[in-house]
Each structure stands twice: as structure tokens, then as C-alpha cells.
C-alpha positions in Angstrom: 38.8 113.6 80.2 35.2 114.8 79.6 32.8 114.7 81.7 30.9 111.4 80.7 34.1 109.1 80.8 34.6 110.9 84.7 30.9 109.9 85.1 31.4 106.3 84.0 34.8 105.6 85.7 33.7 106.9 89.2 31.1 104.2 89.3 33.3 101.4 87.7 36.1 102.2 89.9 33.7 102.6 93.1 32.3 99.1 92.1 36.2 98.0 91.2 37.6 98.4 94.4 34.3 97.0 96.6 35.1 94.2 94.4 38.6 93.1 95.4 38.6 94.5 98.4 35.7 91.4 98.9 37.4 88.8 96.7 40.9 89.3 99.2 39.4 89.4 101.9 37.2 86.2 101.6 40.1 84.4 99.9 42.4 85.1 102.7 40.0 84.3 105.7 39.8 81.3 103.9 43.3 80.7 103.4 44.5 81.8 107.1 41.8 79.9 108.3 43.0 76.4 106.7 47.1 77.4 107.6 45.9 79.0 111.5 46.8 75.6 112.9 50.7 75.7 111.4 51.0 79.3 112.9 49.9 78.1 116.4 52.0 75.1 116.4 55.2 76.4 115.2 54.3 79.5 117.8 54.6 82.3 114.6 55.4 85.9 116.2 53.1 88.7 114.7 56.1 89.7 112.3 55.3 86.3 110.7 51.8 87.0 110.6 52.0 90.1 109.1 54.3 88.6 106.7 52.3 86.3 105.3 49.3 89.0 104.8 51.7 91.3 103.0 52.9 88.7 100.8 49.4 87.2 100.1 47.6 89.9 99.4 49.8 90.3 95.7 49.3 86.9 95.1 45.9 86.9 95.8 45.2 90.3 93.9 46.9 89.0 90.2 44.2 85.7 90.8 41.1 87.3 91.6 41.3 90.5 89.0 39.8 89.1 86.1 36.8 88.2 87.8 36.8 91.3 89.6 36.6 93.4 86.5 33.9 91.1 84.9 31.7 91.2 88.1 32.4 95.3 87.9 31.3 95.9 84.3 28.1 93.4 85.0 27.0 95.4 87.9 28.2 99.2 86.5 26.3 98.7 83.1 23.7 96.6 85.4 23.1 99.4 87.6 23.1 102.5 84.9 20.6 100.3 82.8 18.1 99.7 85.6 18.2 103.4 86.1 17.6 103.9 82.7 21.0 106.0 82.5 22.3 104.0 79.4 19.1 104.8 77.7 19.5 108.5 78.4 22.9 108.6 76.9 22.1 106.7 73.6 19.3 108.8 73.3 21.8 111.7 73.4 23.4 109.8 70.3 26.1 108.1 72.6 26.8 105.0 71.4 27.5 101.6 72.5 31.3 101.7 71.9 31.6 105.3 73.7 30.3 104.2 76.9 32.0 101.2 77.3 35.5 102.7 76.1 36.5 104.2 79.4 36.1 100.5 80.8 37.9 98.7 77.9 40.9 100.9 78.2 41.2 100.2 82.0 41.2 96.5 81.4 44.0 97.0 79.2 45.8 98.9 81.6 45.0 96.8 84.1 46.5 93.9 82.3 49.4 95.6 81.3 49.6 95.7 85.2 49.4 92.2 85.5 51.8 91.4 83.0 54.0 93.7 85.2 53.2 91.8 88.7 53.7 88.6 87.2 57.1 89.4 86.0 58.3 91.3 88.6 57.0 90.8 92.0 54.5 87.7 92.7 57.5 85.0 92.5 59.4 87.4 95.2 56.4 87.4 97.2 55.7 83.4 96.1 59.2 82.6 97.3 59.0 84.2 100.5 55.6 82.6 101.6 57.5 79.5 100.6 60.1 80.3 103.0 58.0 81.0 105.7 55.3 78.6 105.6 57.8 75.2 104.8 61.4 76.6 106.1 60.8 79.1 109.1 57.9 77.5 110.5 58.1 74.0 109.7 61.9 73.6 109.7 61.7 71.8 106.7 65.7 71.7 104.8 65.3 74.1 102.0 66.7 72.8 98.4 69.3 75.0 97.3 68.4 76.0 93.7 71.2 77.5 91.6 70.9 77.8 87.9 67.8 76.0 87.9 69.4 73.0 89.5 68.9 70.9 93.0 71.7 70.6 95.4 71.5 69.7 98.9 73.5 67.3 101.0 72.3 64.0 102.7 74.4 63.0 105.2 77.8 62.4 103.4 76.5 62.9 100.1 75.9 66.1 98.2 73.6 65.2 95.4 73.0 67.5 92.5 69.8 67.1 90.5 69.3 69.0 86.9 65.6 69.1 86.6 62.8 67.5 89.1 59.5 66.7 87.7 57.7 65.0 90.2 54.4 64.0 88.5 55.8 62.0 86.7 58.0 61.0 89.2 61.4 61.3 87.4 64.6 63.0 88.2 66.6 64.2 84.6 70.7 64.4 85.6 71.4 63.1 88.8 74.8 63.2 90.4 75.8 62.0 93.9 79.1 63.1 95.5 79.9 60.8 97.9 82.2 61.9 100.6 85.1 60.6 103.1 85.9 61.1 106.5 87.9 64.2 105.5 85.2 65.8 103.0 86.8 64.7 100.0 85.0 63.3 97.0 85.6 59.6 97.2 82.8 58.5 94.2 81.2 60.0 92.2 77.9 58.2 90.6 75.9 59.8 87.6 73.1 59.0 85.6 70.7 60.8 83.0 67.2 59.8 84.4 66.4 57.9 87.4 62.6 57.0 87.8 61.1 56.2 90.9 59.7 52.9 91.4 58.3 50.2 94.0 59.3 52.8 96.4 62.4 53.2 95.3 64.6 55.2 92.4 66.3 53.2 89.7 68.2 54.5 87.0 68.7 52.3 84.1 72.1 53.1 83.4 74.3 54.2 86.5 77.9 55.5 86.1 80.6 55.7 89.6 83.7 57.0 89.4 86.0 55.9 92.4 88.8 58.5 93.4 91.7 58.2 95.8 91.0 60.0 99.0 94.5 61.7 99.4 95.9 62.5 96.0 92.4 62.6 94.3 93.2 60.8 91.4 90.6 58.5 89.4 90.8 55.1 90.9 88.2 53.3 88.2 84.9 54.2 86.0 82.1 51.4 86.7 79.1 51.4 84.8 76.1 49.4 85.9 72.5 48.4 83.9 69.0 49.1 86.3 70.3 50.0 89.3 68.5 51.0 92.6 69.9 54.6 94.1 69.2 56.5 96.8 69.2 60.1 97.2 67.4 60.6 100.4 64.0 62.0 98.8 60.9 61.0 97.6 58.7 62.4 94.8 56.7 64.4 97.3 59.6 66.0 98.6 60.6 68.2 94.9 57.0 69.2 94.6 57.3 72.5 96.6 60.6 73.0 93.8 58.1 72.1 91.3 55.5 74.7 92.8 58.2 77.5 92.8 59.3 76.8 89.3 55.3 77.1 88.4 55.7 80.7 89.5 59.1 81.6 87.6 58.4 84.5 85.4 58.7 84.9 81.4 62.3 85.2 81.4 63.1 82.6 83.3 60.9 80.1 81.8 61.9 81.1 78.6 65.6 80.4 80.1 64.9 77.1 81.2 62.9 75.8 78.1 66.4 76.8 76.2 68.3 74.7 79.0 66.5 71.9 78.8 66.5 71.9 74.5 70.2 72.0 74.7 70.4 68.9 77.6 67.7 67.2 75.4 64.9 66.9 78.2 61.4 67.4 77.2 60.5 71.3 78.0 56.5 70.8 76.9 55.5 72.3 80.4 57.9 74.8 80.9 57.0 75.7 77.4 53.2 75.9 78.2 53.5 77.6 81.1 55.9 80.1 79.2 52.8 81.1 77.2 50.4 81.1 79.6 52.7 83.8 81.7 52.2 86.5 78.3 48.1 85.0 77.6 46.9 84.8 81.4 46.9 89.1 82.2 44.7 90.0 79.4 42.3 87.6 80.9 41.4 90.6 82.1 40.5 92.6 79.0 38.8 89.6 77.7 36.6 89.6 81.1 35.8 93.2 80.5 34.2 92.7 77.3 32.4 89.7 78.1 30.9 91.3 80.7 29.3 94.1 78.0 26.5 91.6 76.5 26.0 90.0 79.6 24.9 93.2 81.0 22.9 94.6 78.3 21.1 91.6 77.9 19.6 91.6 81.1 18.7 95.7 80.3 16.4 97.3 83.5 16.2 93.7 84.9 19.4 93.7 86.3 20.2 93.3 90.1 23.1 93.0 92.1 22.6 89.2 93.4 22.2 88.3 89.4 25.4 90.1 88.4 27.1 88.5 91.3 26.0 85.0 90.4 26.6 85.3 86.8 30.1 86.7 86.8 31.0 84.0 89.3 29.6 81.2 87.3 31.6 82.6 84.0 35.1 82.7 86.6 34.0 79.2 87.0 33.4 78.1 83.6 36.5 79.7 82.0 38.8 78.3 85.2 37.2 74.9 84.5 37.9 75.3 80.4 41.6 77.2 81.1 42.5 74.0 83.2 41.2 71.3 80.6 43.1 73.0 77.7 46.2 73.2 79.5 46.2 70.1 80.7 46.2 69.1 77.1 49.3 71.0 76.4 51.1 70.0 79.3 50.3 65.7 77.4 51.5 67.2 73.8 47.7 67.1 72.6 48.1 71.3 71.7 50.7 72.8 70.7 51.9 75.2 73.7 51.0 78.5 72.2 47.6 77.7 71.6 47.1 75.7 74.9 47.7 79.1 76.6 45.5 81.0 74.1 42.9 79.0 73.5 40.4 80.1 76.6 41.0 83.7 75.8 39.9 83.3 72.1 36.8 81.2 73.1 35.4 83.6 75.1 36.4 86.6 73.1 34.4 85.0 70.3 31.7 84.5 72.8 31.7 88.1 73.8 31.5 89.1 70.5 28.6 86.9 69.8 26.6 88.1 72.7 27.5 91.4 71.8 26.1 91.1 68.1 22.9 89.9 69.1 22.3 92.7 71.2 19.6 95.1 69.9 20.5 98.4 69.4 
């Protein structure tokens, strides 16, 4: 490593780390600020609170990166152009490229690192924020997932659900053990999709099978058209499932879209989000190099509070477009892949745009 790259890294790591050290902390004031209440009610001991900031703070970091390395190369190149540093080094016959290589490379690392995070240790931290914050605290009956299926028990029922999407408030592969005085099965009542209703789920074709309570044997099969069921939950309740299945990683997305092929249930979203798990760490490189043409743009007029303000207003801008695009592959209107790609090309194009029109 020379010494220009050293020279160029110090400042963009120095800015780097102001960076998300600022973006955590503000995100997590915020955040403990809006869950303190919870805490104090459910009287949380400090090992819960500490908890909760150890487990954030990945969470937190693999949200706020991109826009912390696309506020860092604003302000670095920001801050060597005002002090006319850049112009010293292409008058040496530096060029563009070689000064902003050292920065390029992070980002790629740094996504790599991402990529890493979101595979490997954000849905541990996910799920035990979950468990704190809706089991230990609020002492709310956690949904056993196995296989990427729903069992719990309600009352004298054990109910087993295959896939919950509650947006759309439908339940895919419902079955409902019904038990006896002795906790044998006595029914058993299945159905394909039950869809929830008036305030209620119906099913549009139900299946119970009767069995006898001391030899087991099958008793009778009755099949019934639109028929009302009850399963003891309500749409709102498989939403934090829903939530922790948003944070699966690639392999296990990529498990469940296969699962749900085979059962014939529509895998559009777990297919999106299997994408978007591979597009949304290079966000990150993609940042870094819009960030070049912004900043030499503005040249020696470049300050701090206009590198701030610009790089938040592009996080805005691409969170706003990201959002909008996915939304239309989650409705079938893109085909996954590019739903989770599409952002990331726009404003690569962009960047290169800005970057063309640059004068040399």
C-alpha cells in the first residue's frame, strides 16, 4: 500500500466510522425511546437491556451502511476538493480512477461483508429481539416453527399451519388435531386454504376425520363445502411469523420458495425477497460510486451540511424507489430478479451519468 492510497483511506475511514457511529446511535435513541415504555412495564432487568443493544446494534449497522459510505465519499472527496488536494494530485498526473480506487475497493469489501451479516448473523440477532421484545417481556405464546411450518396448541387442539401470509389474510394447509379427555386424537379436520372473512376463517372445502378414542381406528371421513373454522388466531397474530420469515437468509428462502413450488402455493414473495437478500449488500458499492459525481460536482464549494443533506436525500430517494419496485414484484408486475435489481441498476446508470459529465 503506497502512500497516497494510506493518505486517502485514513480520511475515508476517519469519516467512515464518525458516520455510523452517528447513524446507530440516532437510530437507536430513537428506537429505545419508542419501546422504553414496554421495558418499564414488563420491569426488564439490565441483562435485558443490554440485550437488546447488543442485538440491535447488527441490525441497525447492515441498514444504515449504504448511506453511510455515500455520505463518507461526499464529504472525503468534499473535503480534499475544498482544500484543493484533489487538484494537487491530478496535477501530479493522478487520475480520477486512482483516487477513488482505494474507496471503490472498500465498498466492495464492505458489501461482501454484508452479504456475510445477512446470511449469517442478523436473523440470530432478529430472532432473539423477537424473543425478547414479544415472548420474555410481553409473555406473548411463541409459535413453534419447524420446517417452515406453524404449530401451536389452543386449548384441546394442536393446529398445524403450512405457510401464513397474513396480508392477504390467508392460511395455505391448515390442520386441526382435536383432542380427548385422554390426549388422543379424536378428529382430525384439514383443508388447503382457509381465508379470513367477516371476522372469521372459512375454508371452502373442509375435510374431518373422526377416530375412536381407545383403539384409534378411523371412525368416518366428512367433507363439507364453505365452512367457518376456528383456529384461535387472527391475521394480526402470524405477522411477527411473517416478520421473522422477512429476515430468513438466502438459503433458507431459497428452501422455502422450492417447498412451496412442490405444495403448489404461490412463492412470488419469497422469491423476491430471495433476490433482494444477494442485490441489497452491494447497495453499498453502488452508494460509493454515486457519491463520486456528486462530490466533484460541487468541486471547492463543498461543505459538510451540503454533503450531509445530499447523501440523506439520495438514502431517501433510492429507499422510496427500492420500496415502489418491490412492491411491484411482490403483485407479479416484475419478474423477481429484476424487482430486486432494478434500484441498483438505476442509480449505477445515474452514477455513471454524473460521472461522464464531469470535466476533467
Amino acid at each position: 500500500m503506497n502512500v497516497l492510497t494510506r493518505f486517502l483511506l485514513k480520511h475515508f475511514l476517519r469519516i467512515l466510522f464518525l458516520s455510523i457511529g452517528a447513524f446507530i446511535g440516532i437510530y437507536l435513541l430513537i428506537d429505545f425511546f419508542e419501546k422504553i415504555s414496554d421495558f418499564i412495564e414488563y420491569k426488564a432487568t439490565s441483562a435485558d437491556y443490554l440485550s437488546y443493544l447488543l442485538n440491535s446494534i447488527p441490525f441497525i449497522f447492515v441498514q444504515i451502511l449504504p448511506l453511510a459510505i455515500l455520505m463518507t465519499v461526499v464529504l472525503t472527496i468534499g473535503t480534499l476538493s475544498s482544500s484543493n488536494e484533489i487538484t494537487a494530485m491530478r496535477a501530479c498526473g493522478v487520475s480520477l480512477w486512482r483516487i477513488v480506487q482505494p474507496f471503490m475497493l472498500l465498498a466492495f469489501g464492505l458489501s461482501l461483508l454484508l452479504l456475510t451479516l445477512n446470511e449469517f448473523v442478523v436473523p440470530h440477532n432478529t430472532k432473539a429481539l423477537n424473543n425478547l421484545l414479544e415472548i420474555k417481556l410481553k409473555g406473548k405464546q411463541q409459535l413453534s416453527l419447524k420446517r417452515n411450518e406453524l404449530w401451536y396448541r389452543d386449548r384441546n387442539r394442536i393446529i398445524n399451519i403450512r405457510v401464513a401470509d397474513p396480508q392477504v389474510q390467508t392460511l395455505h394447509g391448515v390442520t386441526i388435531f382435536s383432542l380427548d379427555d385422554t390426549s388422543k386424537i379424536s378428529s382430525r379436520q384439514e383443508t388447503k386454504q382457509a381465508v379470513f372473512k367477516n371476522g372469521s376463517w372459512s375454508a371452502e372445502t373442509l375435510t374431518k376425520r373422526s377416530f375412536d378414542g381407545v383403539q384409534g381406528d378411523l371412525l368416518g371421513v366428512e367433507t363439507r363445502e364453505n365452512q367457518t373454522i376456528d383456529i384461535g388466531r387472527q391475521p394480526e397474530d402470524f405477522a411477527q411469523h411473517a416478520n421473522q420469515s422477512g429476515v430468513l437468509n438466502f438459503q433458507q428462502l431459497t428452501k422455502m420458495v422450492h417447498k412451496l413450488d412442490r405444495e403448489g402455493i404461490d412463492a412470488t414473495r419469497q422469491r423476491v425477497d430471495m433476490h433482494t437478500r444477494l442485490a441489497a449488500p452491494f447497495t453499498c458499492l453502488i452508494m460509493a460510486f454515486l457519491g463520486v459525481p456528486f462530490a466533484l460536482q460541487r468541486g471547492r464549494n463543498s461543505n459538510i451540511a451540503l454533503g450531509i443533506g445530499l447523501s440523506l436525500g439520495i438514502g431517501v430517494l433510492y429507499f422510496i424507489l427500492q420500496s415502489l419496485i418491490i412492491a411491484f414484484g411482490y403483485s407479479g408486475a416484475l419478474p423477481p430478479f429484476l424487482a430486486a435489481w432494478t434500484t441498483n441498476v438505476i442509480f449505477l446508470m445515474l452514477g455513471v451519468w454524473l460521472l461522464l459529465s464531469v470535466k476533467e
